[in-house]
DOGUVO-15233 format. One record per atom (N, C-alpha, C): x negated, y negated, z; residue number from 0; residue in one letter. Coordinates in nm, 4 decimals. Layout:
# DOGUVO-15233
{{X,Y,Z},NUM,"A"};
...
***
This chain:
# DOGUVO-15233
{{-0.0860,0.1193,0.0000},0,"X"};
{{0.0000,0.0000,0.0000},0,"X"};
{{-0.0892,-0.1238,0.0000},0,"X"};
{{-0.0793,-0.2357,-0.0923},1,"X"};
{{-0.1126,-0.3507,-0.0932},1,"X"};
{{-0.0948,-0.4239,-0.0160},1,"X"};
{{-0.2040,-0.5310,0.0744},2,"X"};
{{-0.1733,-0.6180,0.1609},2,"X"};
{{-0.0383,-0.7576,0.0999},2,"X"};
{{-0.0623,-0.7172,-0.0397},3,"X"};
{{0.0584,-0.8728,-0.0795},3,"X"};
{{0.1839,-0.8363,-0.0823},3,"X"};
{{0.2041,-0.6526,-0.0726},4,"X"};
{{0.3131,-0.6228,-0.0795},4,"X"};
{{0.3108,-0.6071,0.0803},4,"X"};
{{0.2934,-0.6006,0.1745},5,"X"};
{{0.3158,-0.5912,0.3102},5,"X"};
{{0.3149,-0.7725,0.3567},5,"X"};
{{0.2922,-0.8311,0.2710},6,"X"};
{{0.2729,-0.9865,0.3410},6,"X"};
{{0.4217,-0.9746,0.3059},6,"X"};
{{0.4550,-0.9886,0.1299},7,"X"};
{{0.5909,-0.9944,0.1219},7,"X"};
{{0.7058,-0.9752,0.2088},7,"X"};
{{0.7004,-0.8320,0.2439},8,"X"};
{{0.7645,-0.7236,0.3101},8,"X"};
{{0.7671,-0.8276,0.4612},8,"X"};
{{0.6678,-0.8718,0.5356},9,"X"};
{{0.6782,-0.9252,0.7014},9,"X"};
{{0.8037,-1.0400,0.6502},9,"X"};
{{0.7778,-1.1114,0.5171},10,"X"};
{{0.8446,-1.2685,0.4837},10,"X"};
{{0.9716,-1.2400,0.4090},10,"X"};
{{1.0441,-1.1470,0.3953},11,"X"};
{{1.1876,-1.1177,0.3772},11,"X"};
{{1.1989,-1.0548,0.5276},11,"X"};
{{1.1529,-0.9820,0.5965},12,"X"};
{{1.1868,-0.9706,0.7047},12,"X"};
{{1.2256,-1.0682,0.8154},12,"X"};
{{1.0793,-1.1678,0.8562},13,"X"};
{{1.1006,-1.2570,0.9178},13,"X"};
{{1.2648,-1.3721,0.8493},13,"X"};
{{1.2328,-1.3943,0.7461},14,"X"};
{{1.3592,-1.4890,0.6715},14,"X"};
{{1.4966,-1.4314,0.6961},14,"X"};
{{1.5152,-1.2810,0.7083},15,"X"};
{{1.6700,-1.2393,0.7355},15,"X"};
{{1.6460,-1.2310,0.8518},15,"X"};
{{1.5897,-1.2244,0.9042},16,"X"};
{{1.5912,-1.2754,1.0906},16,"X"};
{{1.6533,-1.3898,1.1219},16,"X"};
{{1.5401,-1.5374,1.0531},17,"X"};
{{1.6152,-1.6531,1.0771},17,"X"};
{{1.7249,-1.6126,1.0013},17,"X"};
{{1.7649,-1.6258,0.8928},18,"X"};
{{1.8904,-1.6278,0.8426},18,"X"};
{{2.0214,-1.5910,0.9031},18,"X"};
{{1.9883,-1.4056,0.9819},19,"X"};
{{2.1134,-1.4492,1.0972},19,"X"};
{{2.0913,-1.5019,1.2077},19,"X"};
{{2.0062,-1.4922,1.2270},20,"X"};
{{1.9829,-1.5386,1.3777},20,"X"};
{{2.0731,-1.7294,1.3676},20,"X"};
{{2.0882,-1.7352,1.2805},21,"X"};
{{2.1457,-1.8738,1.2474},21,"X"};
{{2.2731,-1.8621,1.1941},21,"X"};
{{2.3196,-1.7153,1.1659},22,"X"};
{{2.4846,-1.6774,1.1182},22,"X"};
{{2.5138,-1.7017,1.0104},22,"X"};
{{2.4317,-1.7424,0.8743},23,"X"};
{{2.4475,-1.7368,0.7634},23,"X"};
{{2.5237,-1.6538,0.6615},23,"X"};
***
């Protein structure tokens, strides 16, 4: 596995976090 595909992977993670975490 590629580190740019695991950077990706943390930064859709982290983003649907905020996203509900904010009830979007």
């Amino acid at each position: 596995v590629s580190l740019c595909f695991l950077l990706a992977k943390i930064k859709v993670e982290l983003f649907s976090r905020s996203v509900s975490s904010y009830g979007f």
